[in-house]
NUZA-201335 format. One line per field, with one value per residue (C-alpha): x, z, y; residue number from 0; residue in one letter. Coordinates in steps of 0.25 Angstrom, whole numbers, plus 2048, in hexadecimal, padded with zeros to 3 digits. Each point is the difference from the previous one (the first is absolute). Last residue first. Example, Ala and Ser with C-alpha at 12.3 -4.5 7.8 and 13.67 -1.06 7.14 Angstrom:
BEGIN
px	c(837; 7FA) $
pz	c(81D; 802) $
py	c(7FC; 7F2) $
seq	c(1; 0) $
type	c(s; a) $
***
This chain:
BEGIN
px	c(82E; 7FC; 80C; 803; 7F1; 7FE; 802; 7FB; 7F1; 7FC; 807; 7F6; 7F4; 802; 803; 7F4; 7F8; 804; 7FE; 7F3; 7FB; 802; 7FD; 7F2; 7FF; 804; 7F6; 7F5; 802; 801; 7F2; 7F8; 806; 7FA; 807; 7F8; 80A; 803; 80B; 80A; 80C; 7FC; 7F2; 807; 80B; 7F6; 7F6; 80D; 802; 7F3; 7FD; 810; 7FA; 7F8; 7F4; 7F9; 7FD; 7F8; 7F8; 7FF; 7F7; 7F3; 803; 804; 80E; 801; 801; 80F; 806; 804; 80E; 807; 7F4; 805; 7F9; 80A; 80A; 7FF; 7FF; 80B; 80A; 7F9; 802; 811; 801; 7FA; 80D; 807; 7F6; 806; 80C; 7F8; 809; 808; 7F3; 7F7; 80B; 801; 7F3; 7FC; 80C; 7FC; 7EF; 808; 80A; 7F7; 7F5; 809; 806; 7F4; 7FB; 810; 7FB; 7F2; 807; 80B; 7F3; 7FB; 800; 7FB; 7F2; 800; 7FB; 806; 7F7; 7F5; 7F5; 805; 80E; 7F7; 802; 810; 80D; 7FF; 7FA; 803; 80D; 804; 7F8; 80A; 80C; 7FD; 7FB; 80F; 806; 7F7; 807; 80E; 7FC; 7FA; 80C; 809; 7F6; 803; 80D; 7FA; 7F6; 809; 80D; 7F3; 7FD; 810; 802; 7F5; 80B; 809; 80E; 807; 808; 803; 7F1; 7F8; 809; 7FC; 7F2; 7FF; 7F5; 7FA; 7FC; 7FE; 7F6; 7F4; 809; 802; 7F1; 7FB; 807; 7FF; 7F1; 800; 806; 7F9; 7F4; 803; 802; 7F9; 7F1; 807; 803; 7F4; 7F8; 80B; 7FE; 7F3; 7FC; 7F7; 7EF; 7FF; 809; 7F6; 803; 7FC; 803; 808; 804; 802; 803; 808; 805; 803; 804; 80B; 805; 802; 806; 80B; 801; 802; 80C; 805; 805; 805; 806; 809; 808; 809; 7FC; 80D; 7FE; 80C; 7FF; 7F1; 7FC; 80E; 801; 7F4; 801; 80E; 7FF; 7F5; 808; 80C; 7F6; 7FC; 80E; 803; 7F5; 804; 800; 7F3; 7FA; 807; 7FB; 7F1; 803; 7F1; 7FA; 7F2; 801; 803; 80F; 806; 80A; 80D; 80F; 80A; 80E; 80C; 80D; 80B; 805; 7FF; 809; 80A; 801; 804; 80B; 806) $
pz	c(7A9; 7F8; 806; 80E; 803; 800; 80E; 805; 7FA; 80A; 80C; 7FE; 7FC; 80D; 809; 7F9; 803; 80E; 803; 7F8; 808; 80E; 7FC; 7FC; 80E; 809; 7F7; 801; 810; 803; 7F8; 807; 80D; 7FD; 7FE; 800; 808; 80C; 809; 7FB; 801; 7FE; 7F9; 7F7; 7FB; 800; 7F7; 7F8; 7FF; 7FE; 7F2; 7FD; 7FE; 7F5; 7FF; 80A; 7F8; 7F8; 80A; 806; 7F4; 804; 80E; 7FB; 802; 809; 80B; 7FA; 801; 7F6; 7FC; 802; 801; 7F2; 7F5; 7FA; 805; 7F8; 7F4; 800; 806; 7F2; 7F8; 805; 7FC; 7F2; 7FB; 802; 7FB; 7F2; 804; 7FE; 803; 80D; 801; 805; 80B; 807; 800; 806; 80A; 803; 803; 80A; 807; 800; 807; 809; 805; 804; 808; 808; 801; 806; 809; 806; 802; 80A; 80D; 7F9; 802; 80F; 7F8; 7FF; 804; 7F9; 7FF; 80E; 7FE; 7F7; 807; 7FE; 806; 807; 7F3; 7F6; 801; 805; 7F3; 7F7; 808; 7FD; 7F0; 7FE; 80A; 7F6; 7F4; 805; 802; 7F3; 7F8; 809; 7FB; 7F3; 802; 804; 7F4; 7F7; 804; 7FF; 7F1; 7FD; 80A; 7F7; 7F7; 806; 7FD; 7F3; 7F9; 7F2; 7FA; 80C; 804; 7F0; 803; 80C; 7FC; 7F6; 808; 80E; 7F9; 807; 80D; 800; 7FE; 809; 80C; 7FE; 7FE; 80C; 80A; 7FC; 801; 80F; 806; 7F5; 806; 810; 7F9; 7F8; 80D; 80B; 7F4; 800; 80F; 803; 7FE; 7F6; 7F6; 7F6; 7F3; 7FE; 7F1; 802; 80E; 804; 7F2; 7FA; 80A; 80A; 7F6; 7FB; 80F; 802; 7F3; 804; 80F; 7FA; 7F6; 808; 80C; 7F8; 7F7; 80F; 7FC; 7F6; 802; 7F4; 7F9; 7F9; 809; 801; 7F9; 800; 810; 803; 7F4; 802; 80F; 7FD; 7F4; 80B; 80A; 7F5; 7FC; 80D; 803; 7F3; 807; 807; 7F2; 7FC; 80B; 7FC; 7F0; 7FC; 7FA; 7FF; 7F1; 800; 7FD; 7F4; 802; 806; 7FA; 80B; 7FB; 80B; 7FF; 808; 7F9; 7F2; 806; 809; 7F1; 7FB; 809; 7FE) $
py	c(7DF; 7F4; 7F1; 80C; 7FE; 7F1; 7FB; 80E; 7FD; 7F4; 807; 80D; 7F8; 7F8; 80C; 808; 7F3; 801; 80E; 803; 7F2; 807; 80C; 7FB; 7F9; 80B; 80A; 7F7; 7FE; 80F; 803; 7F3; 804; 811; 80B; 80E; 806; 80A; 800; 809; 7F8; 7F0; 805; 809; 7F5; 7F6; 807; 802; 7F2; 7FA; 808; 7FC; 7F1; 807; 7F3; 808; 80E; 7F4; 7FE; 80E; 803; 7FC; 808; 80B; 806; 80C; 7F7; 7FB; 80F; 808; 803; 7F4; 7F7; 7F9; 800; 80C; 7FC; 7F3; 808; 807; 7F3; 7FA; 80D; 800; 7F1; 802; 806; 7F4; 7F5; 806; 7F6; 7F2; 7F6; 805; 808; 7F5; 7FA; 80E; 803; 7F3; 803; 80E; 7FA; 7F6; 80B; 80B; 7F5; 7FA; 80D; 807; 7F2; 801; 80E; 7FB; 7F6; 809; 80A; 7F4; 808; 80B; 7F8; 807; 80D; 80C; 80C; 809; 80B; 802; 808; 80A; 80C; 802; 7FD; 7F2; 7F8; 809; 801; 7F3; 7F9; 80B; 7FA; 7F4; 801; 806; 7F3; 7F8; 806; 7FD; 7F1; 7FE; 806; 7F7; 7F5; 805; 7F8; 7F3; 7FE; 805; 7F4; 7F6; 803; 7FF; 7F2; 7FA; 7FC; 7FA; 800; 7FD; 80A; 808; 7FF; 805; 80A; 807; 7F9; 80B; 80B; 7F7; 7F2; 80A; 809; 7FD; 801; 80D; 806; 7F6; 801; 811; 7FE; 7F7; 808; 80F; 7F6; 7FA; 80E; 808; 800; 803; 80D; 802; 800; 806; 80D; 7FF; 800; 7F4; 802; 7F6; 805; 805; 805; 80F; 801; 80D; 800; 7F1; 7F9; 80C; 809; 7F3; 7F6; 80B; 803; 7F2; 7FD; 809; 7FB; 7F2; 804; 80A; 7F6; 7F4; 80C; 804; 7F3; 807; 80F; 806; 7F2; 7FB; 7F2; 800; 7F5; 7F9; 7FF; 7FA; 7F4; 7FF; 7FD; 7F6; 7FB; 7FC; 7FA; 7F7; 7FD; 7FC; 7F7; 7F8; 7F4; 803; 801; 7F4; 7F6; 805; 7FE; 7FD; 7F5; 805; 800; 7F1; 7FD; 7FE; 7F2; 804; 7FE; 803; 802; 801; 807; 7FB; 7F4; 807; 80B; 7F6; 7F9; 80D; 802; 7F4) $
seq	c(287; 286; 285; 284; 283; 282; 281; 280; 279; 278; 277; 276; 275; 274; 273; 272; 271; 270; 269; 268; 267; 266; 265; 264; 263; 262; 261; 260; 259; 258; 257; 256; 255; 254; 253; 252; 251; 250; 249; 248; 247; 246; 245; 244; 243; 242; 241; 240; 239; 238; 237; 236; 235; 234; 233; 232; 231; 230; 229; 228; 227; 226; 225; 224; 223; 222; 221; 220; 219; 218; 217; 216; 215; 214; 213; 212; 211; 210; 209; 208; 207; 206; 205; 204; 203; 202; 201; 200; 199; 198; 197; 196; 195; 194; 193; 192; 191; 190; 189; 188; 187; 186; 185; 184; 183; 182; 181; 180; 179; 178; 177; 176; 175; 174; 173; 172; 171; 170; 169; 168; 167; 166; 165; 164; 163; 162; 161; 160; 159; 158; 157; 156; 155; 154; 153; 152; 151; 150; 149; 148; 147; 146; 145; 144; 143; 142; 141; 140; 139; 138; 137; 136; 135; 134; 133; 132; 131; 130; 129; 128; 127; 126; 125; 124; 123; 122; 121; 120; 119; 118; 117; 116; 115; 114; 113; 112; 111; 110; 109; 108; 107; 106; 105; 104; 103; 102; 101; 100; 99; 98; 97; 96; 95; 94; 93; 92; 91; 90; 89; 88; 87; 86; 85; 84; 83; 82; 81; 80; 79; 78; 77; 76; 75; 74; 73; 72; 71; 70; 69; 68; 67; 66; 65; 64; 63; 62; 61; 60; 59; 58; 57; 56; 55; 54; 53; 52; 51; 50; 49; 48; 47; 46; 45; 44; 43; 42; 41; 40; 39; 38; 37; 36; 35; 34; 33; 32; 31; 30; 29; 28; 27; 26; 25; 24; 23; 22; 21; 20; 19; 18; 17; 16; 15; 14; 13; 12; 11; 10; 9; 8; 7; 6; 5; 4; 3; 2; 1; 0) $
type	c(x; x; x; x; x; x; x; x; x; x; x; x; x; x; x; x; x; x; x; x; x; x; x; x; x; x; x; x; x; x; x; x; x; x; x; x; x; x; x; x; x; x; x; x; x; x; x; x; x; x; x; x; x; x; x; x; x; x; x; x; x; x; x; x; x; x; x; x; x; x; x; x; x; x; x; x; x; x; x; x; x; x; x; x; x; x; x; x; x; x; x; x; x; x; x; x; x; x; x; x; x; x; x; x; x; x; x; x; x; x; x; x; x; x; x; x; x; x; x; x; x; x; x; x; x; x; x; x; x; x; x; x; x; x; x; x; x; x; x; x; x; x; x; x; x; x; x; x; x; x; x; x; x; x; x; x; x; x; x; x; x; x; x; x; x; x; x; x; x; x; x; x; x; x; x; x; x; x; x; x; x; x; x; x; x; x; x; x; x; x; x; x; x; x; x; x; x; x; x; x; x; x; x; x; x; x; x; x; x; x; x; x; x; x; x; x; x; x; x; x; x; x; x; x; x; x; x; x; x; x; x; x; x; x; x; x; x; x; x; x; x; x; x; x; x; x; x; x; x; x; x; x; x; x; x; x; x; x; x; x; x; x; x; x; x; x; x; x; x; x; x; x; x; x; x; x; x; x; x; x; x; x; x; x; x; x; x; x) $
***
């Protein structure tokens, strides 16, 4: 009898393979607590034997300001279009500091958790999202730092009018929502690569190198000459950064035609890495 109440009780539902933009939406809400619970585990692990804990979010960006401003302002005498160096570089690693640290995690979602992966079901784009809302904590603590270094200048020393926040700040939820989309969709592709092809790993921490590096963190867009800006243009993160100097500081070389490109490119980086990312976690667990 009790078995009978068992086999009565438990259902089977047999689906065909669904498209790879088939994605679990009524899952992920289902599993709202788990992704709050990896959020919390995310924060709290990465600094959990720490002796500063959360205070690296404030070292790390001041640190590789005071680098950027010996060696690129000082020594090789990089301009930052008039603004003081150290709101410059600062306002640069906002939305870059977010993105590497979005990227660098989730690229390695597949091989970091196929251990969770292989003992229960849930869904699997609840790990990448889970990174992308805990390093907003990180986010948030650093752009408090950039605040108070903005007030600083701005009301405490003789270059308060070489800028001023812009009335486009109104749409920084919109630019870290952009921010998130692109680390999320280039992590998820990735992600999906290196599940198969494992010596990808080690090239994740060239290409988050590299992008930097043609990216306006650390110089700014008008330095960039004209006949190249078009390829400068096709780096969603290009507008991005602008965006973030131009919202707080004023000043900007950003242009309609740039912004849109960069909306549109993260736009398809994001969907197809969703779709690549769904296609590859039916099968995973069967070579991992």
């Amino acid at each position: 009898m009790p078995d009978t109440e068992l086999q009565e009780d438990f259902e089977v539902i047999i689906e065909s393979n669904p498209s790879w933009f088939d994605i679990d939406w009524q899952g992920i809400v289902q599993y709202r607590d788990m992704l709050f619970f990896l959020v919390y585990r995310d924060f709290v692990a990465k600094y959990k034997q720490t002796i500063l804990g959360p205070l690296w979010f404030i070292i790390q960006p001041l640190f590789m300001t005071l680098i950027f401003t010996v060696i690129f302002g000082k020594v090789a005498g990089l301009s930052t279009d008039g603004l003081p160096g150290v709101l410059f570089y600062l306002s640069g690693q906002l939305g870059w500091t977010y993105f590497a640290q979005c990227f660098s995690t989730t690229s390695t979602t597949f091989i970091a958790n196929a251990n969770l992966f292989g003992k229960v079901y849930f869904p699997r784009v609840v790990v990448p999202l889970s990174v992308v809302v805990s390093n907003l904590l990180a986010f948030t603590i650093q752009l408090v730092t950039f605040l108070c270094f903005w007030t600083y200048f701005k009301f405490f020393t003789d270059k308060g009018d070489l800028f001023g926040m812009s009335a486009t700040i109104v749409l920084l939820p919109l630019l870290i929502l952009q921010v998130a989309g692109i680390a999320l969709g280039v992590g998820l592709w990735m992600s999906a690569l290196t599940a198969k092809y494992r010596d990808l790993t080690h090239a994740a921490s060239f290409l988050i190198q590299g992008w930097m590096y043609v990216t306006p963190v650390i110089y700014p867009l008008s330095e960039v000459p004209e006949n190249w800006r078009w390829v400068v243009s096709l780096n969603p993160m290009t507008s991005v950064v602008e965006s973030f100097r131009h919202m707080f500081l004023g000043t900007s070389s950003l242009t309609s035609g740039l912004v849109g490109m960069s909306v549109g490119i993260t736009i398809v980086v994001a969907l197809s890495g969703l779709a690549l990312f769904n296609r590859v976690q039916r099968t995973f667990v069967d070579y991992s």
